[in-house]
Structure formats: structure tokens, C-alpha cells
C-alpha positions as CSV (number, residue, x, y, z in Angstrom):
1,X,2.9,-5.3,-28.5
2,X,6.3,-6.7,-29.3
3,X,4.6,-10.4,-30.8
4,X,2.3,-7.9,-33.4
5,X,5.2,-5.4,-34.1
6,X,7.0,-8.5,-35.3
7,X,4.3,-10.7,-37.0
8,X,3.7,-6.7,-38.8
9,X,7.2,-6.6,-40.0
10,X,7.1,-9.9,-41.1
11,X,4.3,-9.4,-43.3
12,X,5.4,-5.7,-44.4
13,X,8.5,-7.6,-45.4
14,X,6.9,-10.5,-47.4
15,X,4.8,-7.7,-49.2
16,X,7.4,-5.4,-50.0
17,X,9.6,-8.1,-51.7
18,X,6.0,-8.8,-53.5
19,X,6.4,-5.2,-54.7
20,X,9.5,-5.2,-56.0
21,X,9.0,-8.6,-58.0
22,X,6.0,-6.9,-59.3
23,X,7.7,-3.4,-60.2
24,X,10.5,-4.9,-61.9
25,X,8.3,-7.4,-64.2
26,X,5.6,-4.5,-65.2
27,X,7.5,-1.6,-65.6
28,X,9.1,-2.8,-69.6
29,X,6.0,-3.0,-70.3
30,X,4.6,0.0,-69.2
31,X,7.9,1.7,-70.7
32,X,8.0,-0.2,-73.9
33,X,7.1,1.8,-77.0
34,X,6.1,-1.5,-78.8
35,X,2.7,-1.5,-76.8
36,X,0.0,0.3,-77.7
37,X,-0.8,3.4,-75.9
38,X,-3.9,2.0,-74.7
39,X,-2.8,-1.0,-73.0
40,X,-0.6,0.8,-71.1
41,X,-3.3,3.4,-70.1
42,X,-5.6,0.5,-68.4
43,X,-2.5,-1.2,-67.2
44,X,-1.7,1.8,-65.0
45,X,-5.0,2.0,-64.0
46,X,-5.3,-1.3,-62.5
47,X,-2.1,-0.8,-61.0
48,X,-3.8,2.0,-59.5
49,X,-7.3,1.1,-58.2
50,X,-5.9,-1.8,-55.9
51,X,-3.5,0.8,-54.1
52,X,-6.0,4.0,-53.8
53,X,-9.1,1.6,-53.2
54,X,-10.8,2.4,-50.0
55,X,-10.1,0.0,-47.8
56,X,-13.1,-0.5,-45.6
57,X,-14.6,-1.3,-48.5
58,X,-12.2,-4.5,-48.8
59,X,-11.9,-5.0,-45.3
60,X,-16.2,-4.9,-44.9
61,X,-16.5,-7.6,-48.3
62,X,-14.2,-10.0,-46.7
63,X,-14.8,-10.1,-43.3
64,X,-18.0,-12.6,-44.2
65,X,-15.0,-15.0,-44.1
66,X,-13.2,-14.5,-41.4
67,X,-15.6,-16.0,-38.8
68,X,-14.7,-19.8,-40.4
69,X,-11.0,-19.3,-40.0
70,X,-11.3,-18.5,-36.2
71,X,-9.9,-21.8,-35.4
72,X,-7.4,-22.2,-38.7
73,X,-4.6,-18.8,-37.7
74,X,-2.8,-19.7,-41.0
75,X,-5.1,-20.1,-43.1
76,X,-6.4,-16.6,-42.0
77,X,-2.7,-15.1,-41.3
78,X,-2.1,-16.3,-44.6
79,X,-5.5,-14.8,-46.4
80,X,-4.2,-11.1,-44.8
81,X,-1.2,-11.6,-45.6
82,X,-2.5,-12.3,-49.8
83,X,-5.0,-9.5,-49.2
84,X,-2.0,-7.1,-47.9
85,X,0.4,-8.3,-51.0
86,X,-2.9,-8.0,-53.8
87,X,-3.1,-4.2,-52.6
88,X,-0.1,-3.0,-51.8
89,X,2.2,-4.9,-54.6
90,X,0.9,-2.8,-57.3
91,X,2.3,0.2,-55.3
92,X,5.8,-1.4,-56.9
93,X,4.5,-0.8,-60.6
94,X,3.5,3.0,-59.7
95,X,7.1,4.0,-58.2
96,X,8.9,1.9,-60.6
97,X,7.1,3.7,-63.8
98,X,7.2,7.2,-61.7
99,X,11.0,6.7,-60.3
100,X,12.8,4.8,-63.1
101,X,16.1,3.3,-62.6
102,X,19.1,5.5,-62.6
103,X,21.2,3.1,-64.4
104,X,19.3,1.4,-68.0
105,X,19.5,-1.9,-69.4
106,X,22.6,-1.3,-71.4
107,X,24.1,0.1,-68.2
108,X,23.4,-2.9,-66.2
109,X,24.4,-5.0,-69.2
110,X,27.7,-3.6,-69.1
111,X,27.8,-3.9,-65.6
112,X,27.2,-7.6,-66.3
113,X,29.8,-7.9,-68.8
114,X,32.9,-6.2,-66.4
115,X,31.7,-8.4,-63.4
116,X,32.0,-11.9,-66.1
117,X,35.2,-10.4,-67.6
118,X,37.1,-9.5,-64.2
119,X,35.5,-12.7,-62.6
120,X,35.4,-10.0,-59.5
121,X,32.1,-9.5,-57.1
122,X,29.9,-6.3,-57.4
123,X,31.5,-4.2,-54.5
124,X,29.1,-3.7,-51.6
125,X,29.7,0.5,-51.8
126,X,27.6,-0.3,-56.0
127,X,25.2,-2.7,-54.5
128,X,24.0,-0.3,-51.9
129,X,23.7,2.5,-54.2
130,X,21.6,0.0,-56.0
131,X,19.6,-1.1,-53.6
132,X,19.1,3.0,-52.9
133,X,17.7,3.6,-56.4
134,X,14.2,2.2,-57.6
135,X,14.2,-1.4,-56.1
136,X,15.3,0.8,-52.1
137,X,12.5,3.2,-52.9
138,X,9.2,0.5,-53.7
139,X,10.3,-1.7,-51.0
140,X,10.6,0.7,-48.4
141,X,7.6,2.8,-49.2
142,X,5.3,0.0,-49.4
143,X,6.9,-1.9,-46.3
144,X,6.4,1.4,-44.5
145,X,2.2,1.1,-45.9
146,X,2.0,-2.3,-45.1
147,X,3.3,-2.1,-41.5
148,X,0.3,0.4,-40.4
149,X,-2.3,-1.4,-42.4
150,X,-5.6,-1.3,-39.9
151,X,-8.7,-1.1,-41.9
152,X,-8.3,-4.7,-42.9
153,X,-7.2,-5.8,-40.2
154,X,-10.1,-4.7,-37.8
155,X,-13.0,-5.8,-40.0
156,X,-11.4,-9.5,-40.3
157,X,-10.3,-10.2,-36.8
158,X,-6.6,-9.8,-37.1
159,X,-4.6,-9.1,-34.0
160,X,-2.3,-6.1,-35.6
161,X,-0.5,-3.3,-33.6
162,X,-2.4,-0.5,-35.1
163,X,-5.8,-2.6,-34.2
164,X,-4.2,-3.1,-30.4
165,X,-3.7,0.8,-30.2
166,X,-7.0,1.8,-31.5
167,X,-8.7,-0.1,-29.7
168,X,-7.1,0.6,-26.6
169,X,-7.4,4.4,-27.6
170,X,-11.0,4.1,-28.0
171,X,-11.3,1.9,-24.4
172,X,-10.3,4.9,-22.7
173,X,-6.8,4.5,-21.6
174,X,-4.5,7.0,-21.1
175,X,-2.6,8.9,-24.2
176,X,0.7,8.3,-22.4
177,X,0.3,4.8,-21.5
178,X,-1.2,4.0,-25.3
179,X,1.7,5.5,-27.0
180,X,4.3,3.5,-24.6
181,X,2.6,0.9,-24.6
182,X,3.4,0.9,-28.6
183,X,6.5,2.6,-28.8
184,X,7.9,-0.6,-30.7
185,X,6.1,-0.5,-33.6
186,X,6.3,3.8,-33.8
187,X,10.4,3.3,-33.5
188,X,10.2,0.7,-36.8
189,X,7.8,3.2,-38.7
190,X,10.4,6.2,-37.8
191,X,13.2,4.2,-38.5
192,X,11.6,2.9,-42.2
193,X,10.8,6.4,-42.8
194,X,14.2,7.3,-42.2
195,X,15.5,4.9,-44.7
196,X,12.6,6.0,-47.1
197,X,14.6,9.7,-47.3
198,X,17.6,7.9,-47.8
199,X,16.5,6.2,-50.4
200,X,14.8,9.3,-52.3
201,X,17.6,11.3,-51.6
202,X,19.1,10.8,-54.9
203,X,16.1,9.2,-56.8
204,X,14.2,12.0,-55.7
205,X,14.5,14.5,-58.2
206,X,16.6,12.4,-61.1
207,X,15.1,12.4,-64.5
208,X,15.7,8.6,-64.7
209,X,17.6,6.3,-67.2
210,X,17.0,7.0,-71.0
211,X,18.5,4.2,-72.5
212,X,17.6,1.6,-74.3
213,X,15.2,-0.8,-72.9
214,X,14.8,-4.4,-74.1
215,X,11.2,-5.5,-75.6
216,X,8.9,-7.6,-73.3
217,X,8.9,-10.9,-74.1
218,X,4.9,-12.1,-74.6
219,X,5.1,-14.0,-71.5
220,X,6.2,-11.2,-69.4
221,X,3.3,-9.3,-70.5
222,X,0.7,-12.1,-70.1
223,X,2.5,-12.4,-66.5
224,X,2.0,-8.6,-65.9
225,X,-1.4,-8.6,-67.1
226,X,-2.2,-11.7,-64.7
227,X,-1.0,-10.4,-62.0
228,X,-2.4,-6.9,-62.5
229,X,-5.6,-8.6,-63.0
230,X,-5.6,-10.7,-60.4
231,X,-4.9,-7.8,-57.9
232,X,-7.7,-5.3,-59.5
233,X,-10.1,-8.0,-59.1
234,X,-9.3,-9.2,-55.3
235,X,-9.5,-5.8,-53.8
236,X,-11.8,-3.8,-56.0
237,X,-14.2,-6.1,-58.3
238,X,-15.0,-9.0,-56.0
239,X,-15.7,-7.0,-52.8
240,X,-17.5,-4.5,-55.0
241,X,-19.4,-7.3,-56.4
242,X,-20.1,-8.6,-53.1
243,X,-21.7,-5.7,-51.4
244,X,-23.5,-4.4,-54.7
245,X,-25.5,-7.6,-54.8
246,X,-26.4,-7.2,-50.9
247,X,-27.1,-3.7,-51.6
248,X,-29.6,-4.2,-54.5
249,X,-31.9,-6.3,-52.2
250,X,-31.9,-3.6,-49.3
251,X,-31.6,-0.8,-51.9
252,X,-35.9,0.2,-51.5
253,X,-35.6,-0.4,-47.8
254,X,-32.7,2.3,-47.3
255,X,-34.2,5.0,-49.8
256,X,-37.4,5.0,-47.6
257,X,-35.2,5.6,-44.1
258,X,-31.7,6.8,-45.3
259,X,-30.4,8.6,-41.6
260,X,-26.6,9.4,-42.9
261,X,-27.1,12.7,-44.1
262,X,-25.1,14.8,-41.3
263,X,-22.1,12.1,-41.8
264,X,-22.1,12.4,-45.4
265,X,-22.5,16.0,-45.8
266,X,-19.4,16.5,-42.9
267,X,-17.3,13.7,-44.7
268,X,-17.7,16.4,-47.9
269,X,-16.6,19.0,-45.8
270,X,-13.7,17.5,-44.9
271,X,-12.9,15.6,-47.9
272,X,-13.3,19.2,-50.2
273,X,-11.2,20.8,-47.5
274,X,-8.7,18.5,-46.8
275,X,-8.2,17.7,-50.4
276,X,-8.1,21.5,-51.8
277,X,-5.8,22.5,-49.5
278,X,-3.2,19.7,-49.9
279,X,-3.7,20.5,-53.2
280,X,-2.6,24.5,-53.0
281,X,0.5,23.3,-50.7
282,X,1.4,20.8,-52.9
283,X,1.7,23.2,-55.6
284,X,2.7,26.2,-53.9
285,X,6.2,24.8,-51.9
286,X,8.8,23.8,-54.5
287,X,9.5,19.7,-55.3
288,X,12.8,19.4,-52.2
289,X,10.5,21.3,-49.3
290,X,7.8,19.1,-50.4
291,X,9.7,15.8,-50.1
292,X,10.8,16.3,-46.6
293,X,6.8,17.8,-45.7
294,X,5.6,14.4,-47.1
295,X,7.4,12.2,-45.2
296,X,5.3,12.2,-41.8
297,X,2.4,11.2,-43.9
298,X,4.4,7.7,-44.5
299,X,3.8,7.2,-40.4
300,X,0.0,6.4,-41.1
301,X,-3.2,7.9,-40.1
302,X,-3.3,6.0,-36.9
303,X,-0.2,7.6,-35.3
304,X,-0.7,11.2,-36.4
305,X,-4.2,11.0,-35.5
306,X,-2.9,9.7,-31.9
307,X,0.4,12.4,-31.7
308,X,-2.6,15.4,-32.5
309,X,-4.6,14.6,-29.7
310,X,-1.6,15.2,-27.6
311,X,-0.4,18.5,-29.5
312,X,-3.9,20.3,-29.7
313,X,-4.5,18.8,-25.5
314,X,-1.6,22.0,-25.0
315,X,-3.3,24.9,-23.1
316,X,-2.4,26.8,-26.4
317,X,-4.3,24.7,-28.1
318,X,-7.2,23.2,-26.4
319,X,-9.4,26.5,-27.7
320,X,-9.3,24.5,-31.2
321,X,-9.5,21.1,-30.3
322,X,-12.8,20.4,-30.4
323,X,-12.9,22.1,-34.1
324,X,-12.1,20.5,-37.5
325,X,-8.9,22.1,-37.6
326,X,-7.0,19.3,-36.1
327,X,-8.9,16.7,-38.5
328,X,-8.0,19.0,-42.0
329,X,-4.5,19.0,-40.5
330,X,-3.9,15.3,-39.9
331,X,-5.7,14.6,-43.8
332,X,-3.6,17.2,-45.3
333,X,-0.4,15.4,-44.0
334,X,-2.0,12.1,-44.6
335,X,-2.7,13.4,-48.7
336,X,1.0,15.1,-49.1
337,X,2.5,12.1,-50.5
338,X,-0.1,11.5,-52.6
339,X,0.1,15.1,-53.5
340,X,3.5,14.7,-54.6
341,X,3.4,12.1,-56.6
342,X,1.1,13.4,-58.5
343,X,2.6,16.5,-58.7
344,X,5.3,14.4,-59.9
345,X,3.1,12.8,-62.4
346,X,1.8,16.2,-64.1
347,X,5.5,17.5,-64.4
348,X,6.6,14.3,-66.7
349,X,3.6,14.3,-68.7
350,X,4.2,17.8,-69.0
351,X,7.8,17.8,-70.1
352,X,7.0,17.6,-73.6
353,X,6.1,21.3,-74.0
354,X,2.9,21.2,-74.7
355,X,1.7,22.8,-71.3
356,X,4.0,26.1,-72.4
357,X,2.1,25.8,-75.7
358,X,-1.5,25.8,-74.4
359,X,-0.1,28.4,-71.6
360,X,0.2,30.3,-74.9
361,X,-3.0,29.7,-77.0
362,X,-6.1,32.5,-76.3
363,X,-8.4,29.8,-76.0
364,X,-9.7,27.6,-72.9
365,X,-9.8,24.7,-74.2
366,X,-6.0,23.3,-75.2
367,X,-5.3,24.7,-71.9
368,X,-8.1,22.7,-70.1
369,X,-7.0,19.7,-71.9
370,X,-3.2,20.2,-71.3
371,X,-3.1,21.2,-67.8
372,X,-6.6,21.7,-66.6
373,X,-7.6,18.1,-66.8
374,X,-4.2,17.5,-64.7
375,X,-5.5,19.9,-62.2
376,X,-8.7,18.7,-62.0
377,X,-8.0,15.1,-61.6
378,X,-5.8,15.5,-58.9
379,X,-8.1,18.1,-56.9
380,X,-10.6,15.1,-57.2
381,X,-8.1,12.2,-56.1
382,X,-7.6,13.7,-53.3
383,X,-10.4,15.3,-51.8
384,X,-11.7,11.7,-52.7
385,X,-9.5,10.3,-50.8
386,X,-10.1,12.7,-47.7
387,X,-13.6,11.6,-48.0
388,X,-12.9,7.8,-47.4
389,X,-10.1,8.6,-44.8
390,X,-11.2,6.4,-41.6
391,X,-8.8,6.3,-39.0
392,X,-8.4,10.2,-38.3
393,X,-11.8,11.1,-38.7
394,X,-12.7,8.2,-35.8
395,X,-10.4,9.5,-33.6
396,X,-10.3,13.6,-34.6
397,X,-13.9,14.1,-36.0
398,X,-15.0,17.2,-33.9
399,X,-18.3,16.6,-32.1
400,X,-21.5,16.6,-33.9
401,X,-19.3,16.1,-36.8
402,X,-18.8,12.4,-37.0
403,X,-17.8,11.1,-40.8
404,X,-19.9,8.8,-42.7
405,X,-17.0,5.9,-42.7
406,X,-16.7,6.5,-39.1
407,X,-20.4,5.9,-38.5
408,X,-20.2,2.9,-41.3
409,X,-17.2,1.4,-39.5
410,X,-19.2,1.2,-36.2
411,X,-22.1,-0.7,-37.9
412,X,-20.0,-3.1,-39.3
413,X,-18.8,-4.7,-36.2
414,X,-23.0,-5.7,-35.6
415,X,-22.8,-8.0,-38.6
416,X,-23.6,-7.5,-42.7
417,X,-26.8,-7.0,-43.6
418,X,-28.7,-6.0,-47.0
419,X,-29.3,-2.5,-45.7
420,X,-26.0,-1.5,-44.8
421,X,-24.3,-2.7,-47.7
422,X,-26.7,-0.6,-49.8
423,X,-25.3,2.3,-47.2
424,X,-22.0,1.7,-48.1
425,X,-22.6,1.6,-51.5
426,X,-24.8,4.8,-51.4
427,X,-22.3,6.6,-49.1
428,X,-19.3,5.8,-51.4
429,X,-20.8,6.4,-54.7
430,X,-21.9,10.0,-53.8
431,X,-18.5,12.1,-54.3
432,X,-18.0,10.1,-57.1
433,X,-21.2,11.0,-58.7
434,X,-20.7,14.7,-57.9
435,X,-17.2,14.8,-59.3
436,X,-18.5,13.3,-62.3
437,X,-21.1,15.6,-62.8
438,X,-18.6,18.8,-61.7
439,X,-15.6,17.1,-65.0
440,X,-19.0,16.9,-67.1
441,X,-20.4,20.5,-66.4
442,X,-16.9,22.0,-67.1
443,X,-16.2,19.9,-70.0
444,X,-19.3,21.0,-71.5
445,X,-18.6,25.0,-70.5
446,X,-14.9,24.9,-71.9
447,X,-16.4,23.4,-75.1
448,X,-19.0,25.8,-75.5
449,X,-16.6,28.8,-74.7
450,X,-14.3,26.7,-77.6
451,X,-16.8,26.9,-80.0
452,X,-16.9,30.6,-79.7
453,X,-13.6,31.7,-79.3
454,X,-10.7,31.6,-81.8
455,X,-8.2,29.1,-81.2
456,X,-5.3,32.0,-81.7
């Protein structure tokens, strides 16, 4: 696997630097107080939806085009390669605007001014420590994301690592001779992980720079929102697009023989449970312990799904292997750095004080809206993102328990058809409908209960 562990790297590299490009020209904008509110909102939000999108849904919309560019490699190495940079280069925006540079504009105009006046170099000791704030931090985190990529991959014919490994996992070959057999790619993801704690180890738990930070010029927004654009529409929009206009021709065909019920009803169980409980550790173990317990979910489904097959194969194990303990497991390590970003999230929007105040108030609702909404939302990120999770549940999903992505990811290797993209869309609309209906059912309640208590 050495010729995919390289070609990986390569493209992990060319997307990371994609990352950092993109952090550094959207976060003045999403920092700037001369923008509206607003704007800034929907331009986090499209900064988010590429990055948290599920990918078989990407993976399943493109692979129509893949089939063509058998006999042109770089035109299709160069198609993955875009699709890889238009999901993962957003990622840049999201750490940038969470972990803000250490040093502010008028610091690193200063800086500028010294290095002019002494006509001297930046010494390499400053640069490092540079490179080891914000800019270290995106390109590391989403190098590490983009090396492991396999969703894609698989569904457009793209000879990865990861695909290699799964494949040959599910062919039947031996654990040990898989996992040595790949032990190039699992030394690179170690040793970027290891230079992703580096990196946090001081950015971690700063506050970030307070100073003064220069206006965006009117075509660095019109870049940002471009280029924000562009990658909310290439992994989300289009391929949603796509299969919704397959799915509304097969729509009457699959409500008459829908068969996915056991998948989707075990992908709940595992999405609720996997999501709620990285949800109570998250908030239970203080910001440092949960750092270091997030950084194994970096590696990637694929090789923690692969390293607990081994662990629970131990004769103090094997009683709960074929349970969904070892699945919840893998998906709560898998969810922990998404769990602490967000946890990070809800602390700075909470720094104002306002949290202490509606901690204060006798009434449910400024305490919904201040903290409970928080809650909520990331309860629901999560256990959504448990629901779509792929990888481990194909490889960990106990029997008579197989997951509906699982089940969708077998049928998509027969082809695309009307019925099955009306599956997908069935089978990935559900938890959203039910956790719209659970935010509208306690909005309502919390209102009610409002409108009959005292606000004091």
C-alpha cells in the first residue's frame, strides 16, 4: 500500500494547504463587526454543511461520473482530489473562527514593521510557534481527515489505502496480515495525530487574540462568499439535487415495498446511543482530559473499527463481541472531537454571562433559549451523525443488527436506480424529521409553561 499511502498524503497535503487559504480569507469576515449578524450566521453554516455532510450521500451522487473517467486517471484523480478540497476546506473556516490566532493584526503588523526596520529574518524558533498556532492547527486536522477519506472514494472507483484495507477486511483475510499489510498509512495517521497535539497544546485552551482586526475589503468578502458557495453547493445541493429528482420518480414504487425498517430502526439505536453518550462524556470530563480522549477519533472510523475487532477477539472479551457495545464504543470515539468542539462552541457563546443569568431566572424559557437550545442542538448533531456513521457500523454492526447506510452502501455497488435513490432519501430524511418534530414539541411546551409562569 506504499503507492496509495503516498498518492493519500499528496492529496491530504494539497487539501490542507486549501484549508488554510480558506481559513485565513473567511475568518475577517466572520470576525468583523461591520457585517451584519446575519450574514455571518449563514456564512458559518455553509462553512458547516460541506464538512458534517454525510458523505455517502456525495460519494452515491457522483459516482454516475466515474464510470467515463475509467480511462482518463487525472481527470478523475483530479475530480477527488476537488471533491476532497470542496469538503474538507471549509473545515479551515470552522477552526480558524473557533481557535483564533494568538497573535492579532496589530501584533503581526508590528511584527512586520521590526522585521523591515532590522532588515533581519523572522527567526525559525517565532516561525514555528507560528506555524503551531491557528494556521498548524487547520492544516493538520484536516490533513489528518483527508488522509482516511473512504466513503468517496469507494463509491467513485478510487484506489485509496482505506478502500485497499476494507476491502481486503471484508474479502476475509487475516486481521494481522490486513493491519501489516497497511501499517504505512496507520504510522502517517499516528504520526499527524501526534503533531495535531502539538499543535493544540497551546492553542488548545487560549482565549485567542483581542485586537484589532482590519475591515474586509468587498472583494474578500465576495471571494469568501464564492468560495463558501461553491463548496455548499458541490457536496450538499447538487448531489442532493441529484438523488431527490431520481427519488421523486421511484418515490410511489418504494412506499408500496419499503423493506429497511430493521436497518433504520438499529441505525436509531445506535445513532441515539452513540450520540447521547458522547454527549454526557463530553460534558462530564473537564476541557484538558477531553482533548487528549479526542485525539484517537482523528485516526478515522476505518482503523478503530479494525483495532476493535482485535481488542473485543480477547477471551475477556469475546462474551461482548457480538453485542453493540463495541459499535457505541468505536462511534463515541469517532463523535469526541466533534463533541469538543462544540463544547467549545457553547462555552464562547456563553462567555457573555447570559447563561449565569438564565441559570438565575425562575422561568424555563430564558434558560431554554440560553443554554437549552445549546444542549439540544448538539445532542442532535451528534446522535445525527452516529446515525450516518458508515464505516464502523459495516464492519462492527452486531448480527441481525446491520445499519441502514451499511445495507444502502451494499446496494449502491449494483448500480443507481429510481428506487434506491428514493431509499436514500427516505432513510436520511427520517432522524431529521424526528429531531425536528422533538425541537418543535419542546419549543411549544417551554412556551406554554412561559406563558404561565413568572419570568422572576
Amino acid at each position: 500500500m506504499i503507492e496509495e499511502t503516498l498518492a493519500s498524503l499528496a492529496r491530504s497535503v494539497c487539501v490542507a494547504f486549501a484549508a488554510v487559504c480558506f481559513g485565513r480569507l473567511t475568518r475577517p469576515v466572520l470576525t468583523s463587526p461591520a457585517i451584519a449578524p446575519s450574514v455571518k450566521r449563514a456564512l458559518f453554516v455553509l462553512c458547516a454543511l460541506p464538512v458534517f455532510a454525510p458523505t455517502l450521500l456525495t460519494g452515491y451522487a457522483y459516482a454516475r461520473w466515474s464510470l467515463p473517467l475509467v480511462h482518463l486517471p487525472l481527470t478523475k484523480e483530479a475530480s477527488y482530489v476537488l471533491l476532497l478540497a470542496l469538503r474538507f476546506a471549509p473545515l479551515g473556516v470552522l477552526l480558524y473562527w473557533i481557535f483564533p490566532p494568538s497573535l492579532a493584526d496589530s501584533g503581526r503588523y508590528c511584527l512586520q514593521l521590526a522585521k523591515a526596520a532590522s532588515g533581519l529574518g523572522i527567526p525559525l524558533r517565532i516561525r514555528l510557534r507560528a506555524f503551531a498556532d491557528t494556521p498548524g492547527i487547520a492544516f493538520l486536522v484536516t490533513a489528518l481527515l483527508a488522509f482516511h477519506e473512504f466513503e468517496i472514494a469507494s463509491l467513485t472507483g478510487v484506489e485509496t489505502w482505506s478502500v485497499r484495507l476494507f476491502d481486503a477486511h471484508a474479502g476475509g483475510v487475516p486481521w494481522g496480515e490486513a493491519m501489516s499489510a497497511a501499517s504505512a498509512p496507520i504510522a502517517v495517521q499516528l504520526g499527524l495525530a501526534a503533531l495535531c497535539v502539538w499543535a493544540l497544546r497551546r492553542q488548545l485552551f487560549a482565549t485567542g487574540a483581542d485586537g484589532y482586526t482590519r475591515k474586509p475589503t468587498v472583494g474578500r468578502c465576495a471571494a469568501a462568499s464564492g468560495v463558501t458557495l461553491l463548496s455548499a453547493c458541490g457536496i450538499v445541493v447538487l448531489p442532493m439535487g441529484l438523488i431527490a429528482a431520481e427519488a421523486s420518480a421511484g418515490m410511489s414504487q418504494l412506499c408500496s415495498s419499503f423493506a429497511m425498517q430493521k436497518e433504520v430502526l438499529a441505525s436509531l439505536i445506535f445513532g441515539i446511543s452513540g450520540g447521547a453518550l458522547a454527549f454526557v462524556v463530553s460534558s462530564a470530563v473537564p476541557m484538558r482530559c477531553l482533548g487528549l480522549l479526542a485525539i484517537p477519533g482523528l485516526c478515522g472510523s476505518l482503523i478503530l473499527a479494525l483495532s476493535a475487532v482485535r481488542i473485543f477477539q480477547w477471551d475477556a472479551l469475546t462474551a461482548v463481541y457480538d453485542s453493540p457495545l463495541p459499535l457505541i464504543g468505536v462511534i463515541v470515539l469517532l463523535l469526541l472531537p466533534v463533541a469538543f468542539l462544540l463544547k467549545v462552541l457553547r462555552c464562547k457563546l456563553a462567555a457573555n454571562g447570559a447563561s449565569h443569568v438564565a441559570s438565575l431566572a425562575q422561568s424555563w424559557s430564558p434558560q431554554w433559549r440560553m443554554t437549552g437550545r445549546g444542549a439540544f442542538g448538539s445532542i442532535a448533531f451528534l446522535c445525527l451523525l452516529a446515525y450516518v456513521e458508515l464505516t464502523a457500523s459495516a464492519i462492527l454492526a452486531p448480527p441481525g443488527m446491520t445499519t441502514a447506510p451499511a445495507r444502502l452502501y451494499n446496494l449502491m455497488h449494483y448500480g443507481q436506480t429510481e428506487v434506491l435513490s428514493a431509499m436514500v432519501m427516505v432513510v436520511f430524511l427520517v432522524p431529521i424529521a424526528i429531531i425536528a418534530l422533538l425541537w418543535a414539541g419542546i419549543e411549544a411546551l417551554v412556551y406554554r409553561i412561559g406563558q404561565k409562569a413568572p419570568l422572576w
